[in-house]
Structures are given as structure tokens and as C-alpha cells.
N, C-alpha and C positions, 0 to 999 in steps of 0.2 A: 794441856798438850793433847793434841788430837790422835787418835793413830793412824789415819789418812789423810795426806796430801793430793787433791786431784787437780791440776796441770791440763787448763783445754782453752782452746779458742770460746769467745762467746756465740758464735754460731752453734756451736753443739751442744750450748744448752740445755739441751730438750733431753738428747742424748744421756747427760751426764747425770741430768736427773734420775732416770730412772736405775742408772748405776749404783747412786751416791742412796737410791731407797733397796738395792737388794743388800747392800755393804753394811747400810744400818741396821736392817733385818737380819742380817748375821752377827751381828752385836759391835762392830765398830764404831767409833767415833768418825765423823768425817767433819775436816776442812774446806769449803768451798768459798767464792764471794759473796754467794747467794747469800749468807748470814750478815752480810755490812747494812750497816746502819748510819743513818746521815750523822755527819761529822767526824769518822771514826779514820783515823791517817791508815789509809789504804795500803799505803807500800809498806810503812812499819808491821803493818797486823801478816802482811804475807810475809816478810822477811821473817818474823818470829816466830809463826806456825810453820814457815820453809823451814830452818832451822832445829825444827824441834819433834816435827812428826817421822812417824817411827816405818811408815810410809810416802815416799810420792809416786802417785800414781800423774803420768803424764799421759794425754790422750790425743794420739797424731789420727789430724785427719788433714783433708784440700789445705783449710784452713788455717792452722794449728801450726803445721811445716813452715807456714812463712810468717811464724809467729815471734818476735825478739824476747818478747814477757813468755811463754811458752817454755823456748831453747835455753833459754837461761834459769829457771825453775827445772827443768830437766837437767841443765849440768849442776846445779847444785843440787838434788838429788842422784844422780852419780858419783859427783865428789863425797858424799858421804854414805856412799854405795848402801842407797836406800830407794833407790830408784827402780819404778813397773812399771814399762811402757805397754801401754796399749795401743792398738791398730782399729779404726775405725772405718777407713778407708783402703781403697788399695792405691797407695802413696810410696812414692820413695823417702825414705825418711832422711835427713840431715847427718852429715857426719859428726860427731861418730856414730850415731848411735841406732845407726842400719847393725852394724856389730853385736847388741845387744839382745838377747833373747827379749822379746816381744808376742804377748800375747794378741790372737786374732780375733779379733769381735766384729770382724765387718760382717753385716747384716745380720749383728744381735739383735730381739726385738723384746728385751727385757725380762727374759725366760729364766729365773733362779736356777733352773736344772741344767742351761746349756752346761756342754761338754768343756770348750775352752773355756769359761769363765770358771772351773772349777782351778784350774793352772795358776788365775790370776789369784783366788780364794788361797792356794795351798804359799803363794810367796807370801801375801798379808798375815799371817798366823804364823809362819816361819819370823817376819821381821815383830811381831809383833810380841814374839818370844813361846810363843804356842811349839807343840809339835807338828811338826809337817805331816797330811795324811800321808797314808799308805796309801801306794799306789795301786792301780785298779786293780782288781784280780782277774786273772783270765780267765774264760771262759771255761766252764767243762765238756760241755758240749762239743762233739767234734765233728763241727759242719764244714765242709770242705767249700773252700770262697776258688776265685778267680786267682786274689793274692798268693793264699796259699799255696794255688798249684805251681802257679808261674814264679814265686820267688825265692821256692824253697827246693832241695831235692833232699827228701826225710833218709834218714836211714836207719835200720832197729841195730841199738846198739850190739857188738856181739858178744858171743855169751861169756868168752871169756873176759874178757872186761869188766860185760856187768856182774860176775861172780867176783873178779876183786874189786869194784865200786861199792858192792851190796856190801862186803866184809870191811872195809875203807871209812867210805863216807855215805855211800848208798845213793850215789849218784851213777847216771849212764854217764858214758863216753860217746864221742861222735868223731870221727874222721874224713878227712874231706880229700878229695884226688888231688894230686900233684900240681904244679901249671901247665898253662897248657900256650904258653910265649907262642905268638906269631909274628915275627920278627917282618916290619916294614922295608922295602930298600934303603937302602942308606942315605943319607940327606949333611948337605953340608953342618958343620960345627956351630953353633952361635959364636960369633966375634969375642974372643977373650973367655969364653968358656973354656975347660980342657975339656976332653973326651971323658968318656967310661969307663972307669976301670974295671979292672977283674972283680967280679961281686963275690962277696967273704966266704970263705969256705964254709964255713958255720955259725948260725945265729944260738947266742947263750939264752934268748926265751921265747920258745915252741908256743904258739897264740891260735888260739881254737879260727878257721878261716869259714867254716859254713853256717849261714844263718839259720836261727833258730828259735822257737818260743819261749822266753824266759820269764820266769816270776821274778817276782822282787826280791826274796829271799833266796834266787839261785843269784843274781847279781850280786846281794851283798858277799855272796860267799866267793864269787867270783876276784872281787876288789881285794876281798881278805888274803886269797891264798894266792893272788898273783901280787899281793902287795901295792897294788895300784891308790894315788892317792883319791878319796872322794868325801869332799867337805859334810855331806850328811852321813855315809855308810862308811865311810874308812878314812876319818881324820887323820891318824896316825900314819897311813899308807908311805913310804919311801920313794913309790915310783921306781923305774926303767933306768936303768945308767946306760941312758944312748950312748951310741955310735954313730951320730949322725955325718952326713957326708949328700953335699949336694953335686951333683952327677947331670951331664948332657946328654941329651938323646934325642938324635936328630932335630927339631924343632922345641923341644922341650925340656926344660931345668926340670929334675925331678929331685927325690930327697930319699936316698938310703940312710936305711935302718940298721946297722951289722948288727945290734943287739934283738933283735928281735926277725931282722931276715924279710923285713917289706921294703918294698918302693912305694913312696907316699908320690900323690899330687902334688907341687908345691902352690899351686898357685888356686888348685879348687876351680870347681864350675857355677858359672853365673857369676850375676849381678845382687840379683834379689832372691836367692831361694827358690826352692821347688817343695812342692808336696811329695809324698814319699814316690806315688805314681811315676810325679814329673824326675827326681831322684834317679829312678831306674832308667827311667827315657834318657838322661844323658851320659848315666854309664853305657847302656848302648850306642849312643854316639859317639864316645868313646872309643871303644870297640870298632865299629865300623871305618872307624879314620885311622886305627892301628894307631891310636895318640903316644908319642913317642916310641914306635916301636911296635907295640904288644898290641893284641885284643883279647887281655885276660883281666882286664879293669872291673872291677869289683865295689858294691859300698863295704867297709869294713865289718868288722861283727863288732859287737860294743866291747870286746875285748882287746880287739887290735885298736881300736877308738879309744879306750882309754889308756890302754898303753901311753897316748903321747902327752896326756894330762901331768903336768907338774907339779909338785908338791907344794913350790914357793910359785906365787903371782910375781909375774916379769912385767916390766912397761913398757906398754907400747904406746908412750902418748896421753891420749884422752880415755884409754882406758888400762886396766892391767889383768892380763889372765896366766891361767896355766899352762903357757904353752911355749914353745922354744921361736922364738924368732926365726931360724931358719928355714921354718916351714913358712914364712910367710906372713903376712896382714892381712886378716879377716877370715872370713867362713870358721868363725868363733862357735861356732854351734852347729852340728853334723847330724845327716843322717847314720842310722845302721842299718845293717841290714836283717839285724834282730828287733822281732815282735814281741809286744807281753799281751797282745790279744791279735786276733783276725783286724782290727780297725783300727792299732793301736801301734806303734812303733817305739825303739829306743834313739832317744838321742843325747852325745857330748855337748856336755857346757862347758868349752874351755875359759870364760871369762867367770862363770857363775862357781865353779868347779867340783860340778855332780854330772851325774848318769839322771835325764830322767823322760819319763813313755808320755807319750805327747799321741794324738789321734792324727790318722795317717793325712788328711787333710790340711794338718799345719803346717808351715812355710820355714824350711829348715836348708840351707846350706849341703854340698856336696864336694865330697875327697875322696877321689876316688883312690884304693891301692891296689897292690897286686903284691903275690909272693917272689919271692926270688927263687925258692928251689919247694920240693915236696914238703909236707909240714905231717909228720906222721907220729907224732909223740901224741900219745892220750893228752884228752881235757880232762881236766880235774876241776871243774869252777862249774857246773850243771846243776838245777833243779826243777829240771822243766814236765810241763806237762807233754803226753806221749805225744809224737810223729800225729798227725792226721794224714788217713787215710788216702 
């Protein structure tokens, strides 16, 4: 039995090679066709090593997408939720499995050090029964980027706070202003939707709303003490007893939260993803069109983001995640609008069902929320490195 199944058109070839020699060089076993030998029944030797490797790595490119032998090695690696999709291209990929986190390798040039094939490295060693590495460490240095000025507004925790943080847990606290609703004119009902109703007088879990630098060990402490479930850091987790309620507003279905006091997206922005850049570009679109209403549209912080995460996988079909059906079909994996470096971002895996920091140029999905009233109760779930300057 192998512990890689790699999944590619014969035109990438070349490509998969030099994959199939950094994968060996990291101690893997790999499966390909390359190893047949005349007379050897071809379809049984794949069925068997499909079957049985403890990875498939499927590899979408032009080619590959209109591949039958392909899409079907990829749903049976799904079906036995062993399946790593790779992106060699920039392709739309086949339903379902645009839904699927997917690692980006287009215009890898066989670099063992690249950044994103570290992501595909950390899932192979996860299914392989390894521990999955720790995630990068942030920087110490505090060089001040473009991102950080434009995406963040810091604030020094205050003192009283951090005097009972230090006595507590010796975490700072951070608070974030109120909303700031600009309410559109008014716009006919959707046909059979009802109206709005009065939003809850009070949400029972207070969700930290301002983005910020987080380590990995202020996340896991995060998941722990908001009880959030997460398959590597907080198995255990119970999750959120929503209060969901889907609501019209003006042109748009949105999805109240009474348990936690947001308005979600329901339906999410795009087709295919944005990079975290592209991310912020169409919460400002967003905004600009006062989409349903408001222009206080937000990416979430990875706490209001995992808030929606479920304990038990629901099905949707061809796949099953963490997540409530009411919110929708797809954008399975989200921006936040928490860092764990200047280059580095968090993001929800509602199908996969972890928190994990992806580099800002990877291609992730977008939901945007917004608060319903001020959010002024202390965070308790912080380990971050200080404000930059």
C-alpha cells in the first residue's frame, strides 16, 4: 500500500514528476502509472492502490477537468475523505469539488521550499497518521506593510484590563466601535420572502469583531474557551446553540444570528475565490452598493468565523461539512480577517473542520458580516504579538 495516490491527466506528466520526486524525498511512498509494466491489468492495479492509499492527491489542470478517469479517482478519494486536491492551473474546477480546499501550485517550478506546497506537505502527514506541523510562527519583527496599515486599526489594550488579563490568563483584551449601519432606501420585498423583523435585543455570545495578529496557540486557546468545535485543536468543542433566522433586506436574503448578535451573508461573494487583497476589494463593494442595507460589511475575525463551524458534519450531497444548511451551498472555506504573520492569513474550513493560516495570496472564498448592535464585552481568547506600529 502506498501512501500517495496522485490523480493527473497524462499531459502533466512532466509536471507530476517532479511532484511525485519532492514527496519521495520527504519519505513517502508514491503511486503513479509511471511504475506499470507490460501486461500488468491496469484498471485492477488502480482500483487497488485507489482503494487503499492513505492519500489521493488529484491534480486539476486544462486537461485533467475534462478528465472521466481523473473525476472519478477524485470522487473516490472523497468518498473516503482521503482526497488533496491540487491546482496547476487557473481552471474552474468540476462540481463539487470547486468546494473543496485546494492547494495552489500554479506556476510551481519544483522548489521543495515553496510556501504553498508546504499546506499540501502538512495534509499528507496528517492522513498519513503523522502530526500535523505547527503552523508558522509570526514574525517578531515589527515592520509595518501596506496590509497592516490598511486592514487593521490596532489598539493598546487598556490598563485596566490588562491588569485583570495579567492576574486571569495574561492575555490583552481588544475592543472594537459599535456599528456604524447606513441604512439604503428602501427597495421592494423578494416575492414570498417576509420582511425583517425586530433584531434580538440581546446576543448570549459577545465575538471579538476587530482583526488581529494571532498565533497558534492564542487560537487554540481561543476555540477552547469559546467552546468552538475544531477537528485538530478542540475535538471536543460543543459549538454555538444558534439562533438562526433567515431575514430580507431589500434585495438580499441575509441570515441572523440571535445567539451570537451577527448578520451573516447568505449567499457569500464570487464564483471562484479571491486572494485575501481581492477579499477586501469586494467587502468594499460591498459597502459601496450599501448591499442589503448597510455599509458596515466586514470579513469576519476567525472567531466569528468559527463560531458557525458544527460539531457534527451535515450533508450537502457530494460532500458533508460543518456547517448549517441555512447559510447556504458553498464558500466552504472563508477568509478572516485575522493574520498570524504580515503575509499570512486565517482561514475556516467548514468541510475540512479546522482553523488554518494560509499565505495571503491563496484563493479563499468570501462572507461577509456585520454586527447588529455594539459588541463591548472583553475578549478572553488573545495571544497575540503586540499592535505594530
Amino acid at each position: 500500500m502506498s501512501d500517495v495516490f496522485v490523480s493527473y491527466a497524462r499531459e502533466d506528466r512532466e509536471w507530476v514528476q517532479r511532484l511525485a520526486a519532492v514527496l519521495a524525498g520527504q519519505g513517502f511512498s508514491i503511486w503513479w502509472d509511471r511504475e506499470m509494466v507490460a501486461g500488468d491489468d491496469i484498471s485492477a492495479a488502480i482500483e487497488t492502490e485507489l482503494s487503499r492509499a492513505k492519500c489521493v492527491i488529484v491534480v486539476w489542470s486544462e486537461t485533467s477537468i475534462q478528465s472521466h478517469w481523473v473525476r472519478g479517482e477524485a470522487e473516490r478519494g472523497c468518498d473516503r475523505k482521503v482526497l488533496l486536491p491540487v491546482r496547476i492551473a487557473d481552471v474552474e474546477l468540476p462540481l463539487p469539488f470547486g468546494e473543496i480546499h485546494t492547494v495552489n501550485l500554479t506556476g510551481w517550478n519544483g522548489d521543495p521550499a515553496e510556501g504553498e506546497l508546504e499546506s499540501l506537505l502538512r495534509g499528507i502527514r496528517r492522513n498519513c497518521g503523522g502530526q500535523t506541523p505547527p503552523e508558522p510562527t509570526p514574525i517578531a519583527d515589527r515592520v509595518e506593510t501596506r496590509r497592516q496599515r490598511a486592514a487593521f486599526k490596532w489598539q493598546w489594550p487598556l490598563a485596566a484590563a490588562s491588569a485583570i488579563a495579567a492576574i486571569a490568563l495574561g492575555f490583552h483584551f481588544l475592543s472594537r466601535e459599535g456599528d456604524r449601519a447606513v441604512a439604503a432606501p428602501a427597495q421592494p420585498a423578494i416575492p414570498g420572502a417576509r420582511t425583517d423583523p425586530a433584531a434580538p435585543s440581546a446576543a448570549t455570545t459577545t465575538l471579538r469583531t476587530a482583526g488581529a495578529l494571532l498565533t497558534a496557540p492564542a487560537v487554540e486557546v481561543m476555540l477552547v474557551q469559546n467552546g468552538f468545535y475544531d477537528l485538530l485543536r478542540n475535538p471536543s468543542g460543543k459549538g454555538v446553540a444558534h439562533r438562526y433566522e433567515a431575514v430580507a433586506k431589500g434585495d438580499a436574503v441575509l441570515v441572523r444570528d440571535a445567539a451570537t448578535g451577527l448578520l451573516w451573508q447568505k449567499t457569500g461573494v464570487g464564483e471562484k475565490g479571491a486572494d485575501h487583497d481581492g477579499a477586501e476589494r469586494e467587502i468594499k463593494e460591498l459597502n459601496d452598493s450599501s448591499y442589503g442595507g448597510f455599509a458596515d460589511w466586514r470579513l469576519p475575525t476567525l472567531d466569528e468565523a468559527m463560531s458557525l463551524m458544527e460539531p457534527k458534519a451535515l450533508d450537502f450531497g457530494e460532500l458533508e461539512c460543518h456547517f448549517d444548511p441555512i447559510l447556504g451551498r458553498g464558500r466552504f472555506f472563508v477568509w478572516t480577517a485575522d493574520m498570524s504573520a504580515p503575509d499570512s492569513g486565517w482561514i475556516a474550513y467548514y468541510c475540512d473542520g479546522y482553523a488554518r493560516s494560509e499565505g495571503i495570496s491563496f484563493n479563499a472564498y468570501v462572507r461577509a458580516v456585520r454586527s447588529e448592535r455594539a459588541a463591548t464585552a472583553a475578549v478572553q481568547n488573545t495571544d497575540r504579538l503586540p499592535p505594530v506600529p
